[in-house]
PDB file of N, CA, C and O in Angstrom:
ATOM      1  N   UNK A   1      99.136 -12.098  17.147  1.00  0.00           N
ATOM      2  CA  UNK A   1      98.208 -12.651  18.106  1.00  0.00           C
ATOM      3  C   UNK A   1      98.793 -12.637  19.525  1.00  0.00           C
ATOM      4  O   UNK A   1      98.020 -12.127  20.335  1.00  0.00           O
ATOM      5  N   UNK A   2      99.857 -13.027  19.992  1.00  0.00           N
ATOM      6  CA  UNK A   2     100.432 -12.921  20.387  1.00  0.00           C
ATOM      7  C   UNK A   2     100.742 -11.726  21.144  1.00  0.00           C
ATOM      8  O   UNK A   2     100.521 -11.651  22.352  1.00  0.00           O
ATOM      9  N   UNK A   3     101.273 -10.747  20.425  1.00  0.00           N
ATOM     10  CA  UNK A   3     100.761  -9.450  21.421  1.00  0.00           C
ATOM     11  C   UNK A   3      99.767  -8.623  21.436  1.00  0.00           C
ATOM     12  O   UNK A   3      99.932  -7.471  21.837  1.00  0.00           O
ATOM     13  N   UNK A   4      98.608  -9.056  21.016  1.00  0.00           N
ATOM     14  CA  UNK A   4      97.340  -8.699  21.490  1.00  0.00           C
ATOM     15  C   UNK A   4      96.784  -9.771  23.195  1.00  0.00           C
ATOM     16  O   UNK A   4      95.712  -9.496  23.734  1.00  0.00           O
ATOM     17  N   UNK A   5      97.647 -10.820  23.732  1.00  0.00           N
ATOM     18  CA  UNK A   5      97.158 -11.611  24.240  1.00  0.00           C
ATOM     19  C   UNK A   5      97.815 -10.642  25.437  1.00  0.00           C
ATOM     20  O   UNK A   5      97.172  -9.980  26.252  1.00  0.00           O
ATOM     21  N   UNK A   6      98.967 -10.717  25.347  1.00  0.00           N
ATOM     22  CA  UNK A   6     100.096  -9.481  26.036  1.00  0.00           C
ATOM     23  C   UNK A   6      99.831  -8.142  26.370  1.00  0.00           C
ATOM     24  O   UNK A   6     100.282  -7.706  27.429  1.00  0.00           O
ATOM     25  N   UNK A   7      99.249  -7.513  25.718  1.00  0.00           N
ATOM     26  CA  UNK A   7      98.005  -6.209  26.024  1.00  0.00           C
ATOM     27  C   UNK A   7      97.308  -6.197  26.630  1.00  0.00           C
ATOM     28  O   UNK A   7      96.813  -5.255  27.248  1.00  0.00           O
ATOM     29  N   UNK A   8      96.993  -7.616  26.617  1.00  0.00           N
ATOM     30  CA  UNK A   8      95.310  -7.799  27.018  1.00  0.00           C
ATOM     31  C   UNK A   8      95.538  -7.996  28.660  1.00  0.00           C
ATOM     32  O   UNK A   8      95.041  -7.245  29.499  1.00  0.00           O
ATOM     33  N   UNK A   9      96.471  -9.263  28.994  1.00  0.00           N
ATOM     34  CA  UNK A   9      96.792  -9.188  30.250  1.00  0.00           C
ATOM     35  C   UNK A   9      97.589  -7.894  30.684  1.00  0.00           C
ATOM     36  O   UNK A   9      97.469  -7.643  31.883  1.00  0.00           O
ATOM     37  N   UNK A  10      98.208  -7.209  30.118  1.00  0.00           N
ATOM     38  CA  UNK A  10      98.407  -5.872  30.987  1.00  0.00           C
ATOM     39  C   UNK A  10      97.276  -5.306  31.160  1.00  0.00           C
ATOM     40  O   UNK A  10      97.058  -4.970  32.324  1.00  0.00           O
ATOM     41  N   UNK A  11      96.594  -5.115  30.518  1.00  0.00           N
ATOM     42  CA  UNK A  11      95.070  -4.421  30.687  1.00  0.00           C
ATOM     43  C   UNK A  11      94.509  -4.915  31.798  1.00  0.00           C
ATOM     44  O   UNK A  11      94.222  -4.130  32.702  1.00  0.00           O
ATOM     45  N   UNK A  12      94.266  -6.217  31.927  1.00  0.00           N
ATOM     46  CA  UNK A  12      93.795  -7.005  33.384  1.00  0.00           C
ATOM     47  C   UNK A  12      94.235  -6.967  34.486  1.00  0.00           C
ATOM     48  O   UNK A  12      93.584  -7.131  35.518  1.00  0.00           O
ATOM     49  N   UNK A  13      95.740  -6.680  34.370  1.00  0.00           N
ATOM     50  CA  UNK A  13      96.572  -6.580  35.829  1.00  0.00           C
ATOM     51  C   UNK A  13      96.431  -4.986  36.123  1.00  0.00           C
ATOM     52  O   UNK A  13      96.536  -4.640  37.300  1.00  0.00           O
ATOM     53  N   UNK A  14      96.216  -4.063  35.205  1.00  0.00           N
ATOM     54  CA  UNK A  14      96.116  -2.565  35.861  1.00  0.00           C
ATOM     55  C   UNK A  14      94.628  -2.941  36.055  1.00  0.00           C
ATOM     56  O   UNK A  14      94.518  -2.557  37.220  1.00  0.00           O
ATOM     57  N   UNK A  15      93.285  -3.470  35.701  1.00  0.00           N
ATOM     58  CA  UNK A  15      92.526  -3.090  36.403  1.00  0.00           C
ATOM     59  C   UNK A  15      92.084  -3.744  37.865  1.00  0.00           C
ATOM     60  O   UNK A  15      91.280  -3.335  38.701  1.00  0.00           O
ATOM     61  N   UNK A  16      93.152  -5.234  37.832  1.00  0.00           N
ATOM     62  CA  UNK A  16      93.156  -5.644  38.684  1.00  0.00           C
ATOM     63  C   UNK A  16      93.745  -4.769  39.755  1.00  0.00           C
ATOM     64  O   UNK A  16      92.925  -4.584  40.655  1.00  0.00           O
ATOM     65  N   UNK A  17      94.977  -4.128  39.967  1.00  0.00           N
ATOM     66  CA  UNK A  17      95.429  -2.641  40.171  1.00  0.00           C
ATOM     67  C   UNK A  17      94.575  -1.801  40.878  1.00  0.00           C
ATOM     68  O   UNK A  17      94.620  -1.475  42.064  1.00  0.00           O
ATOM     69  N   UNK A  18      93.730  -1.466  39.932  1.00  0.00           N
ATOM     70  CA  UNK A  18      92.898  -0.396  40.476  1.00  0.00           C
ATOM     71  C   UNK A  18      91.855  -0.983  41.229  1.00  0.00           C
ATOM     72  O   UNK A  18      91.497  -0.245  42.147  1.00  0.00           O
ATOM     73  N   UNK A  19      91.331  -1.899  41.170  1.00  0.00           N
ATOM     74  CA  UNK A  19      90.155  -2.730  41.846  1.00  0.00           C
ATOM     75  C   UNK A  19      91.380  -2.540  43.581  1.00  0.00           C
ATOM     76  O   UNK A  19      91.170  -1.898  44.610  1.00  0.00           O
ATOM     77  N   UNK A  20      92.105  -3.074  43.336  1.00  0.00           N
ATOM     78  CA  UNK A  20      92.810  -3.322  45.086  1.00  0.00           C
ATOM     79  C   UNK A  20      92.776  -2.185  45.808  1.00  0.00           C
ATOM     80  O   UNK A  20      92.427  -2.022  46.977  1.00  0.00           O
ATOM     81  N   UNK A  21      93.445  -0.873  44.451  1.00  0.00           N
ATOM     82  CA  UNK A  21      93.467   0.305  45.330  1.00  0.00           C
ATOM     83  C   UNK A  21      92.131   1.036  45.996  1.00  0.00           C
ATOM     84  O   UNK A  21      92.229   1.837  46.926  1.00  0.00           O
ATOM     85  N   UNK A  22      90.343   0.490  45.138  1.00  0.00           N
ATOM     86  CA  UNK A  22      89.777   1.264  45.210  1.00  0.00           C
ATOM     87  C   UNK A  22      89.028   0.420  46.344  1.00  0.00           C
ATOM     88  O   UNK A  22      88.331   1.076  47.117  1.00  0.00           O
ATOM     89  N   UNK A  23      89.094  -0.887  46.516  1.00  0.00           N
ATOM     90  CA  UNK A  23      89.204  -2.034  47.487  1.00  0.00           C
ATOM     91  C   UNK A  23      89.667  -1.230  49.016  1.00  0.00           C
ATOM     92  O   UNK A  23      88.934  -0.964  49.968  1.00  0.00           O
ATOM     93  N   UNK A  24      91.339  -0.930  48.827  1.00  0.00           N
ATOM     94  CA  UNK A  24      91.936  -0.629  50.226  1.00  0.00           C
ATOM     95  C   UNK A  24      91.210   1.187  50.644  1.00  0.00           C
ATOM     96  O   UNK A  24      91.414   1.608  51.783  1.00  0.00           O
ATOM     97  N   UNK A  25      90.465   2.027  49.692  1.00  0.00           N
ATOM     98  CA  UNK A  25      89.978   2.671  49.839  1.00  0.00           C
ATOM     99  C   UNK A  25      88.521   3.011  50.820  1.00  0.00           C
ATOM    100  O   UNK A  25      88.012   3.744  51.668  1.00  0.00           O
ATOM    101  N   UNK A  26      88.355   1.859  49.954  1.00  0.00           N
ATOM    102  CA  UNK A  26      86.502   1.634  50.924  1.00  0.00           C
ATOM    103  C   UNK A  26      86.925   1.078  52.290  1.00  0.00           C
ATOM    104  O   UNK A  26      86.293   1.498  53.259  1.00  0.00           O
ATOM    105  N   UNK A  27      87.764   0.318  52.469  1.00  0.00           N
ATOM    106  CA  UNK A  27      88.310  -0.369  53.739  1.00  0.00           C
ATOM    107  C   UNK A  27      88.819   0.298  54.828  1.00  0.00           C
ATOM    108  O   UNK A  27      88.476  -0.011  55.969  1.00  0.00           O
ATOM    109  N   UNK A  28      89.925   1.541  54.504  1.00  0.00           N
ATOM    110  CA  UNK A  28      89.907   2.591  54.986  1.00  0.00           C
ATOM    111  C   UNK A  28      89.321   3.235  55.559  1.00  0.00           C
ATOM    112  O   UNK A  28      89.344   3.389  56.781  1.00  0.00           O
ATOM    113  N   UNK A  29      88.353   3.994  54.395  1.00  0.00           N
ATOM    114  CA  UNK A  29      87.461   4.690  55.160  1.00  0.00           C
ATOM    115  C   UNK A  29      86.004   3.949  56.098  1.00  0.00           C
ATOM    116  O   UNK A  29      85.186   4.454  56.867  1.00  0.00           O
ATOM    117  N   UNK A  30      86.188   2.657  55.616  1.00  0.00           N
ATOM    118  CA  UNK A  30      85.120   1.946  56.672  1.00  0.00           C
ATOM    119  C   UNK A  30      85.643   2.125  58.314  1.00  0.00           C
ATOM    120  O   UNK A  30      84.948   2.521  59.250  1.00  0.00           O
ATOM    121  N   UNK A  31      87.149   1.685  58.357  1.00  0.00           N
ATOM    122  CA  UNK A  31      87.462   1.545  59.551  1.00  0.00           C
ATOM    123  C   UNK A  31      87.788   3.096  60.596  1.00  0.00           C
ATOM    124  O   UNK A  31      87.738   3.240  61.817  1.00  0.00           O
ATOM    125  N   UNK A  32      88.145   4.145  59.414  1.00  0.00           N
ATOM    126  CA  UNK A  32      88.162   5.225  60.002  1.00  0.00           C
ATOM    127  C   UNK A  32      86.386   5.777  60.558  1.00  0.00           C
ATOM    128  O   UNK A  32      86.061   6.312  61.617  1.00  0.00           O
ATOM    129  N   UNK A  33      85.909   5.558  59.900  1.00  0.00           N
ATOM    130  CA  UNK A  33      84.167   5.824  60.363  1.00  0.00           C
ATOM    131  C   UNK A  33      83.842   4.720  61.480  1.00  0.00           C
ATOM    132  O   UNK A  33      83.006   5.026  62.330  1.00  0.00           O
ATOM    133  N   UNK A  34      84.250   3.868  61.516  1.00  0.00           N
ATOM    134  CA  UNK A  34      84.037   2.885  62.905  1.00  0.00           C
ATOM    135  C   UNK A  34      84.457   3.549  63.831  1.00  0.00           C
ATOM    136  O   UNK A  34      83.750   3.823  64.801  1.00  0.00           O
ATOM    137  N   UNK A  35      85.731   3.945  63.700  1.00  0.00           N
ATOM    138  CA  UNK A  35      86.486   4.305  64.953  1.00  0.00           C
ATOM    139  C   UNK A  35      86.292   5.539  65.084  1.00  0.00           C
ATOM    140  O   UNK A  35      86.604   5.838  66.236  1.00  0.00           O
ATOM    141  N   UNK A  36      85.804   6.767  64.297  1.00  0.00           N
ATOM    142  CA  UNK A  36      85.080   7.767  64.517  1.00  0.00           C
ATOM    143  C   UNK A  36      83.842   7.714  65.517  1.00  0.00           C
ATOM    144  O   UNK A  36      83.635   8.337  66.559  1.00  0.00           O
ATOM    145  N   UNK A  37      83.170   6.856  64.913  1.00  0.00           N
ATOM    146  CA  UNK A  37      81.733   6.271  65.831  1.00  0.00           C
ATOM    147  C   UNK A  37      82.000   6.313  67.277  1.00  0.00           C
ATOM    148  O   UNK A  37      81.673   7.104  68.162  1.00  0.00           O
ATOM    149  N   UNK A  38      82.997   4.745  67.243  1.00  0.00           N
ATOM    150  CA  UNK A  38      83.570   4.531  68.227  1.00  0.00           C
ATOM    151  C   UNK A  38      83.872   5.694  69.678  1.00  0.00           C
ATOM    152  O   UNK A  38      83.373   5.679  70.803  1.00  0.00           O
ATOM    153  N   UNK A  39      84.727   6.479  69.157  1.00  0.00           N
ATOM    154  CA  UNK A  39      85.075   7.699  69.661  1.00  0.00           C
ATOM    155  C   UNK A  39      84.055   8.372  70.433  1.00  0.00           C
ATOM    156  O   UNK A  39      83.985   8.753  71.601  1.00  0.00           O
ATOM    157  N   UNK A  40      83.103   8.413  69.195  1.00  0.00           N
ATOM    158  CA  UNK A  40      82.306   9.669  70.054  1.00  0.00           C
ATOM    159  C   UNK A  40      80.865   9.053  71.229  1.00  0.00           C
ATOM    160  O   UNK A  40      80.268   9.714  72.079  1.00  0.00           O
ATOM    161  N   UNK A  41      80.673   7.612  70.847  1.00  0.00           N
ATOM    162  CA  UNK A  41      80.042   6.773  71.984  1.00  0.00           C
ATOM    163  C   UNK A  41      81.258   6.634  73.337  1.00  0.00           C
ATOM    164  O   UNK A  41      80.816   6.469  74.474  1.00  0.00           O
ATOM    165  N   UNK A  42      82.248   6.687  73.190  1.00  0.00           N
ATOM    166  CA  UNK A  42      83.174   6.451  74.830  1.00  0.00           C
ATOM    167  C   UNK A  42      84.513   6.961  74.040  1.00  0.00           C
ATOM    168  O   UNK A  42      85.338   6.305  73.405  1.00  0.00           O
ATOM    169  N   UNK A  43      84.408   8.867  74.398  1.00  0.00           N
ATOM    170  CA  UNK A  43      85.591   9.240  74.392  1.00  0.00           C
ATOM    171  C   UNK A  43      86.916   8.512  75.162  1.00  0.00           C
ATOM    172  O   UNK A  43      88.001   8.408  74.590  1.00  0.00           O
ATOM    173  N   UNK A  44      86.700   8.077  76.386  1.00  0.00           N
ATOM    174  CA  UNK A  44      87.454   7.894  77.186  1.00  0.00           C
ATOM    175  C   UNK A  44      88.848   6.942  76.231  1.00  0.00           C
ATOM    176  O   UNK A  44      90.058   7.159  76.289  1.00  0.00           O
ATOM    177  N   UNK A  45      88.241   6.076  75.558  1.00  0.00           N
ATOM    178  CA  UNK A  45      88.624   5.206  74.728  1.00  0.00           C
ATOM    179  C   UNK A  45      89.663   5.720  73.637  1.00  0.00           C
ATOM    180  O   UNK A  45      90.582   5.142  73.057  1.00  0.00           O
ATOM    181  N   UNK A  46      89.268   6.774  73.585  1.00  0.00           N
ATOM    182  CA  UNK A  46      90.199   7.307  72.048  1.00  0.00           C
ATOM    183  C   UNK A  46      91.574   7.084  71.743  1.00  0.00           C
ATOM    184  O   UNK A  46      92.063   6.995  70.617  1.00  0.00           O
ATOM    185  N   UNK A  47      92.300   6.981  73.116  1.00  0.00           N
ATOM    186  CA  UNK A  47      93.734   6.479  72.544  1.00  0.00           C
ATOM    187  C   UNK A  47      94.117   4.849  72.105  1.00  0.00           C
ATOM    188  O   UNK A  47      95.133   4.442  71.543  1.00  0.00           O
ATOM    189  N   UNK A  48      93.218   4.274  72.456  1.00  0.00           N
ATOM    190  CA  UNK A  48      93.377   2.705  72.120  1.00  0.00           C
ATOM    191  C   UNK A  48      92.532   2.334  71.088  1.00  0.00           C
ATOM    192  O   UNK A  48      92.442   1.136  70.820  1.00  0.00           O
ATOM    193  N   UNK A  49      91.723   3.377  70.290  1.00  0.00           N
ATOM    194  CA  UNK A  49      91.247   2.617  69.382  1.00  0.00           C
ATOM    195  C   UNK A  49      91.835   3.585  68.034  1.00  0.00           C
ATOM    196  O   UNK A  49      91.761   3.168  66.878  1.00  0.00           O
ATOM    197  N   UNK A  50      92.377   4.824  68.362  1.00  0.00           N
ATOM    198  CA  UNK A  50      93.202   5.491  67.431  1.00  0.00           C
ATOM    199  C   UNK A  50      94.213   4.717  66.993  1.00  0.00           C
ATOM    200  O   UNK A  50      94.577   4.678  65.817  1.00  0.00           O
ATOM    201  N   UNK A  51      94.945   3.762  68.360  1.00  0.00           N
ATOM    202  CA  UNK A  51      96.265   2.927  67.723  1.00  0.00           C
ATOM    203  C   UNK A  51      95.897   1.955  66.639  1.00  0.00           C
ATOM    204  O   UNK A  51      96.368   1.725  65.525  1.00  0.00           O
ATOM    205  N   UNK A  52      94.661   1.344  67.499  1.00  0.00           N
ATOM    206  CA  UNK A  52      94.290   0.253  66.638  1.00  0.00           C
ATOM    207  C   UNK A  52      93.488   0.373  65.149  1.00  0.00           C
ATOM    208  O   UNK A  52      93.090  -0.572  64.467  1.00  0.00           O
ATOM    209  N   UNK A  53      93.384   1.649  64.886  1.00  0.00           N
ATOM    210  CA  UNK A  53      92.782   2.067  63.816  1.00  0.00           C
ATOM    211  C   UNK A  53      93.971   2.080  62.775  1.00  0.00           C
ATOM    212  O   UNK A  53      94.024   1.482  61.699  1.00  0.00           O
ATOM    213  N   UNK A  54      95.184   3.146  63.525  1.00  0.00           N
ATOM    214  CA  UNK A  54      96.385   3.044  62.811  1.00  0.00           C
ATOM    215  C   UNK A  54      96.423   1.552  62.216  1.00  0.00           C
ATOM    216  O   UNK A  54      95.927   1.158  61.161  1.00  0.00           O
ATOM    217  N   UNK A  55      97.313   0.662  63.400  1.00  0.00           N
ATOM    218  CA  UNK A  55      97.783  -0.817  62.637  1.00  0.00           C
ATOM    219  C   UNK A  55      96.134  -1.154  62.320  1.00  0.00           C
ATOM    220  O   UNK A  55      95.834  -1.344  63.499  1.00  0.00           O
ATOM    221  N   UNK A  56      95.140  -1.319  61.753  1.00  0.00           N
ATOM    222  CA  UNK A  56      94.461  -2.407  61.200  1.00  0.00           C
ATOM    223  C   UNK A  56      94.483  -1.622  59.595  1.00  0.00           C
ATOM    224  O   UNK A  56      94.391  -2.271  58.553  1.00  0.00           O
ATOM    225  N   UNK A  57      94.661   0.281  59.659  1.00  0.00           N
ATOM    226  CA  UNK A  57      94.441   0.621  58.332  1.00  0.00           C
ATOM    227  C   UNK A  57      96.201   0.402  57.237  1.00  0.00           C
ATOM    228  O   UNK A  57      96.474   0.265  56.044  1.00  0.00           O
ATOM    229  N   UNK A  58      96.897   0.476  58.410  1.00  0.00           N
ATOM    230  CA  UNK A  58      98.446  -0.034  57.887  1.00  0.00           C
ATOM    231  C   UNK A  58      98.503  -1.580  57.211  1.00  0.00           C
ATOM    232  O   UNK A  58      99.264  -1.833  56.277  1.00  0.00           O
ATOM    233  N   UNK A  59      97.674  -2.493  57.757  1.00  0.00           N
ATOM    234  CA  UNK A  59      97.292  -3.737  57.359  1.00  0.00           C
ATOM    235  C   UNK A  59      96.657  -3.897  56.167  1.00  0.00           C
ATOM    236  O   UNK A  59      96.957  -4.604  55.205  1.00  0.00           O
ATOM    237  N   UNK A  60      96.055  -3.409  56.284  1.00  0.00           N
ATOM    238  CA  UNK A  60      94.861  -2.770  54.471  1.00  0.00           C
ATOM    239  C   UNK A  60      95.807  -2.876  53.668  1.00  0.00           C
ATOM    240  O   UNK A  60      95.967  -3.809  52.881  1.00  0.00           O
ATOM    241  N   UNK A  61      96.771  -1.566  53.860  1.00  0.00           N
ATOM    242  CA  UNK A  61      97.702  -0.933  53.056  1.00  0.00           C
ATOM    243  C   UNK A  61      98.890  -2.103  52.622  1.00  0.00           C
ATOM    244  O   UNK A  61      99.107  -2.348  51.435  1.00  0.00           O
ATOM    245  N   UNK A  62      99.240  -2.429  53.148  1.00  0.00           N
ATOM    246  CA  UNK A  62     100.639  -3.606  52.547  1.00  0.00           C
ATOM    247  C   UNK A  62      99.765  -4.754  52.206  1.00  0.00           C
ATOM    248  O   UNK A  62     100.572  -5.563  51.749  1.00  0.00           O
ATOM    249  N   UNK A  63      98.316  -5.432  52.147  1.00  0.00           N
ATOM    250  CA  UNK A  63      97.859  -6.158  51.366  1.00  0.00           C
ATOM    251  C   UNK A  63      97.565  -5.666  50.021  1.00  0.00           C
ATOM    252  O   UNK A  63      97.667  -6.272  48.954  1.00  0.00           O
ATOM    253  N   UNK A  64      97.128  -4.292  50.280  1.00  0.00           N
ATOM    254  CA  UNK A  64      97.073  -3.579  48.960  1.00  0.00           C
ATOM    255  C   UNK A  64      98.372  -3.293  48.011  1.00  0.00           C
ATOM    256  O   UNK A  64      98.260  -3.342  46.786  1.00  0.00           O
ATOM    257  N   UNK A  65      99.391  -3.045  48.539  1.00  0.00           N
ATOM    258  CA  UNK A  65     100.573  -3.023  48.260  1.00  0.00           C
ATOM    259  C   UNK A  65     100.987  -3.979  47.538  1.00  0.00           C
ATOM    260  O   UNK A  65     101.424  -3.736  46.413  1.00  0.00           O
ATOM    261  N   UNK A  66     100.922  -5.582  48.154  1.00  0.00           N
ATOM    262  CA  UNK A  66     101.459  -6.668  47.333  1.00  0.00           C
ATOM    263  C   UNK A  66     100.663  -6.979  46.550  1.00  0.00           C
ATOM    264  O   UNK A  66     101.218  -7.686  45.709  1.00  0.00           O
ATOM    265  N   UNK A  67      99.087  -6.779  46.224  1.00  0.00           N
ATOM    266  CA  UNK A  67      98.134  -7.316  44.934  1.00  0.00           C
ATOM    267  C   UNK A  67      98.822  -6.178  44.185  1.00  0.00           C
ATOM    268  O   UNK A  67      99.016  -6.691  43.083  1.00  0.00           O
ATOM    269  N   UNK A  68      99.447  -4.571  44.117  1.00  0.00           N
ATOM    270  CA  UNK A  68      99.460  -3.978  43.420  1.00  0.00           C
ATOM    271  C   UNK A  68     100.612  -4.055  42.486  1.00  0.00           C
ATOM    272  O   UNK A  68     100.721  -3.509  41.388  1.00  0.00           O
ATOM    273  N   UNK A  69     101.854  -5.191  43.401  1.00  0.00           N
ATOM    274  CA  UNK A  69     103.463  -5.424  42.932  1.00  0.00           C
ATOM    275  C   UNK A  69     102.724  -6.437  42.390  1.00  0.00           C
ATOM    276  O   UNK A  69     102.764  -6.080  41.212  1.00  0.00           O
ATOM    277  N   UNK A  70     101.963  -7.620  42.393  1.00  0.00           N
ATOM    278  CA  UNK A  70     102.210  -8.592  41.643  1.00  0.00           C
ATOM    279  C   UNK A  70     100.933  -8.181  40.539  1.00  0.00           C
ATOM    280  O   UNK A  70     100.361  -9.173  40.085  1.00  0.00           O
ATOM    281  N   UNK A  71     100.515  -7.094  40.144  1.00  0.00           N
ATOM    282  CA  UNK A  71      99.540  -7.056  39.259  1.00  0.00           C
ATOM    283  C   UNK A  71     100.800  -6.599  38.484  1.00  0.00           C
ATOM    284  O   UNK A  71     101.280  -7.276  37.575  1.00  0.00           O
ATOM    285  N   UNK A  72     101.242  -5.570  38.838  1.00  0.00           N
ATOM    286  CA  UNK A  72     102.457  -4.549  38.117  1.00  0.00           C
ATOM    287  C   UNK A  72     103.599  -6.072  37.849  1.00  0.00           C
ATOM    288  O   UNK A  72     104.334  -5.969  36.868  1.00  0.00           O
ATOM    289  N   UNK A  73     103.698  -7.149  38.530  1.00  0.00           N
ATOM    290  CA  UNK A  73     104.620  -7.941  38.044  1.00  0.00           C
ATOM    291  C   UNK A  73     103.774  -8.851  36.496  1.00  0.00           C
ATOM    292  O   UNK A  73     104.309  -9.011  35.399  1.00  0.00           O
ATOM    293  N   UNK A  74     102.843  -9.153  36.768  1.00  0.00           N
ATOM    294  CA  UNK A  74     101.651 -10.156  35.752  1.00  0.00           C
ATOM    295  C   UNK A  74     102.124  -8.839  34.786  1.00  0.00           C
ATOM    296  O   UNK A  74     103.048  -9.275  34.099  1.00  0.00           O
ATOM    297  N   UNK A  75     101.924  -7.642  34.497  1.00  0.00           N
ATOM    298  CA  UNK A  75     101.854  -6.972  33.554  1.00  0.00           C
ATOM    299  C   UNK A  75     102.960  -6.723  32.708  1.00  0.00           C
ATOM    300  O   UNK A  75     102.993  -6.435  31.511  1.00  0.00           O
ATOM    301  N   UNK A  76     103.862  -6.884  33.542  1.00  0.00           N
ATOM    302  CA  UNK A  76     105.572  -6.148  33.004  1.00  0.00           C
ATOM    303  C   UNK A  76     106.460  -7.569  32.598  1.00  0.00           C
ATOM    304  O   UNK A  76     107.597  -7.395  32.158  1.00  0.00           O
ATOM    305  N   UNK A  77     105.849  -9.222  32.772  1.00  0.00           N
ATOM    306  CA  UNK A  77     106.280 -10.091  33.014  1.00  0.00           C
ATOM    307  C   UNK A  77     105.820 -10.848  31.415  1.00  0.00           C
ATOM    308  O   UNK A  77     106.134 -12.013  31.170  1.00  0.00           O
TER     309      UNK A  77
END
């Protein structure tokens, strides 16, 4: 019983896993299509919202990062 309970939460933490990654995915590409938009209403703009596209999609990424260490920790734990 016991390690069926143990399976079971690994099973939950990889799909919890994949939910974050497919999460930081849509988020991504939301903010890259903003700032695409962005762009092409006031080129002038493009270098300050390219940066800020960078750090807000880098931000995504290391939240996604730590739901993905502590799913991978719930699982291996």
């Amino acid at each position: 019983m016991l390690s069926v309970l143990m399976s079971m939460e690994a099973g939950v933490a990889a799909l919890g896993a994949g939910v974050a990654a497919i999460g930081a995915g849509i988020g991504i590409g939301k903010i890259g299509g903003s700032a695409l938009e962005s762009m092409a209403r006031q080129p002038e703009m493009k270098g300050d919202l390219r940066s800020n596209m960078i750090v807000a999609a880098a931000l995504v990424e290391g939240a996604v990062f730590f739901a993905i260490v502590v799913c991978l920790l719930v699982a291996l734990a």
